[in-house]
C-alpha positions as CSV (number, residue, x, y, z in Angstrom):
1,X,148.5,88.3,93.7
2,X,146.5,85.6,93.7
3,X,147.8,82.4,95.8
4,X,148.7,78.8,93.5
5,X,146.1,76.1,95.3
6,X,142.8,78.9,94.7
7,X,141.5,78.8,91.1
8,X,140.9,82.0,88.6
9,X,137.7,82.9,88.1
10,X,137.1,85.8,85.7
11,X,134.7,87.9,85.1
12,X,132.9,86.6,82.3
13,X,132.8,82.7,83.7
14,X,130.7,84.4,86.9
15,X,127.0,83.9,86.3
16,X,125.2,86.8,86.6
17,X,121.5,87.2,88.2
18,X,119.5,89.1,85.9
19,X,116.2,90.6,87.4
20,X,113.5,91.2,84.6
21,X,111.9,94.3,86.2
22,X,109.3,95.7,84.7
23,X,107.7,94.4,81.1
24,X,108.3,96.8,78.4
25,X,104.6,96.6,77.3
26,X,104.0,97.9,80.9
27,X,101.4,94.8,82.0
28,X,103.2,93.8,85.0
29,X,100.4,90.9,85.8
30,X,101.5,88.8,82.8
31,X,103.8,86.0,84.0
32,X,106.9,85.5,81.9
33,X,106.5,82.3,80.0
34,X,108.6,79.1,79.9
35,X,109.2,76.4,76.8
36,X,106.6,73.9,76.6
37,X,109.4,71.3,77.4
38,X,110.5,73.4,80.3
39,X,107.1,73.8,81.9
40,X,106.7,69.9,83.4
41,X,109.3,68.0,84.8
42,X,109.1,64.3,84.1
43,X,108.0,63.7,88.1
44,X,105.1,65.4,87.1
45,X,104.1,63.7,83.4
46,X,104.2,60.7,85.6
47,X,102.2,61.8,88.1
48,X,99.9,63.3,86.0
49,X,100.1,59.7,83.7
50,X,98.5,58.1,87.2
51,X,96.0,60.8,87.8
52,X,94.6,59.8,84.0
53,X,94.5,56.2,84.9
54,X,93.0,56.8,87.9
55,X,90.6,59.1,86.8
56,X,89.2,56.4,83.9
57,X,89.5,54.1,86.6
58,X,86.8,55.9,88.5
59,X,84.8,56.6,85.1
60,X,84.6,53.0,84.7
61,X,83.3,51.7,88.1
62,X,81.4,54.5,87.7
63,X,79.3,53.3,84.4
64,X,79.2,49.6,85.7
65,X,77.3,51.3,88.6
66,X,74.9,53.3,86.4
67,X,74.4,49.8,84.6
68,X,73.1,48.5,87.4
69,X,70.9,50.7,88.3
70,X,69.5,51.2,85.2
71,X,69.2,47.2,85.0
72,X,67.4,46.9,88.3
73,X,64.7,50.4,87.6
74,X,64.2,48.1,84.7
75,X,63.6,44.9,86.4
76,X,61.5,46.7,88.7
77,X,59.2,48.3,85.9
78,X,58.7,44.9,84.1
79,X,57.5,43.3,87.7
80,X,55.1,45.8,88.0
81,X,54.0,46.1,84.4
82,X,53.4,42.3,84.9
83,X,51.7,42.6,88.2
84,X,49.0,45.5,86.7
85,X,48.1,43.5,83.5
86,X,47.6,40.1,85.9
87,X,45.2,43.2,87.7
88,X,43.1,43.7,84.2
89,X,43.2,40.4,83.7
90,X,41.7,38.9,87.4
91,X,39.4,42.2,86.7
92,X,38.3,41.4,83.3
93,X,37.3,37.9,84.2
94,X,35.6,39.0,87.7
95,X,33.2,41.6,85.6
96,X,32.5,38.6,83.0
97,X,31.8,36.3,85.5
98,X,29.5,38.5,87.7
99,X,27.6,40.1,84.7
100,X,24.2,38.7,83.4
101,X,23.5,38.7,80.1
102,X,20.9,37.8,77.5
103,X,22.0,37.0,73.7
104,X,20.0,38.6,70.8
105,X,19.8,36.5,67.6
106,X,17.1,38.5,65.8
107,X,18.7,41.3,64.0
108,X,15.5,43.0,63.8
109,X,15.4,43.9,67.4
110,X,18.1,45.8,67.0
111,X,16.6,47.7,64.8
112,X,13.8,48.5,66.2
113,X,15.3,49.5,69.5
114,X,15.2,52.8,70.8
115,X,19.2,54.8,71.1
116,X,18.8,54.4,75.1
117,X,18.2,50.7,74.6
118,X,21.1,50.5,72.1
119,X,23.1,52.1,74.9
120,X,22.5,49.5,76.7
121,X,23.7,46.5,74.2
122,X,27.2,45.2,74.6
123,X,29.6,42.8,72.7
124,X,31.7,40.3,74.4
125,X,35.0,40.6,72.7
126,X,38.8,38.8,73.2
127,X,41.3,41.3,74.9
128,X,44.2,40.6,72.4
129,X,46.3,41.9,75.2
130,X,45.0,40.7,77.9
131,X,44.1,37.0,76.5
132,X,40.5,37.2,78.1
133,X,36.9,37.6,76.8
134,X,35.7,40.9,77.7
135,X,32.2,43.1,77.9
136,X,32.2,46.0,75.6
137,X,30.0,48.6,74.4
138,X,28.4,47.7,70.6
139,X,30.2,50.8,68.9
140,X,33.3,50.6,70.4
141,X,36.0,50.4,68.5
């Protein structure tokens, strides 16, 4: 007989500790499953909560720094845009200023100039882009 001060247990309060064995479909590398509400404990949504913050956290100094960059190669390329047309321009001056020149007023000379002579005619012209009188060939567009 059992003594007063220990309590009854029976047999069907006793937990038992059921092994699964092997799957009855016989594909012993498939992990049994849990319930989606099973499957995270609420330690790890909140971890996992920081991890997302963190990560658009990192996203975000991540863009401002590509901003930058991009802002600076962009600088950079208008400086030296600026620097090559000043270029053309001191050039474009230079060859004026150095050139010699004669102006025809008779239209008829023109036309009775050989193509090698015509070759040899050129147009002064203003650069629209450049903002400076230039020396071009007569046929140029």
């Amino acid at each position: 007989m059992s003594k007063p001060d220990e309590p009854r247990t029976s047999i069907a309060s006793v937990e038992r500790c059921v092994t699964d064995g092997k799957p009855v479909s016989g594909r012993f590398w498939k992990s049994k499953q849990k319930r989606v509400s099973n499957r995270k404990s609420a330690k790890d949504r909140k971890s996992l909560w920081e991890q997302k913050v963190e990560a658009k956290k990192r996203f975000k100094q991540m863009k401002e720094l590509e901003k930058q960059v991009i802002a600076n190669r962009n600088e950079m390329l208008t400086k030296r845009k600026e620097k090559t047309l000043a270029k053309k321009k001191r050039k474009a001056e230079a060859e004026l200023e150095n050139s010699r020149y004669q102006f025809i007023t008779n239209d008829k000379k023109i036309k009775k100039m050989s193509k090698k002579q015509l070759r040899l005619v050129k147009k002064l012209r203003m650069n629209p882009k450049l903002g400076v009188v230039e020396i071009v060939g007569a046929y140029d567009k």
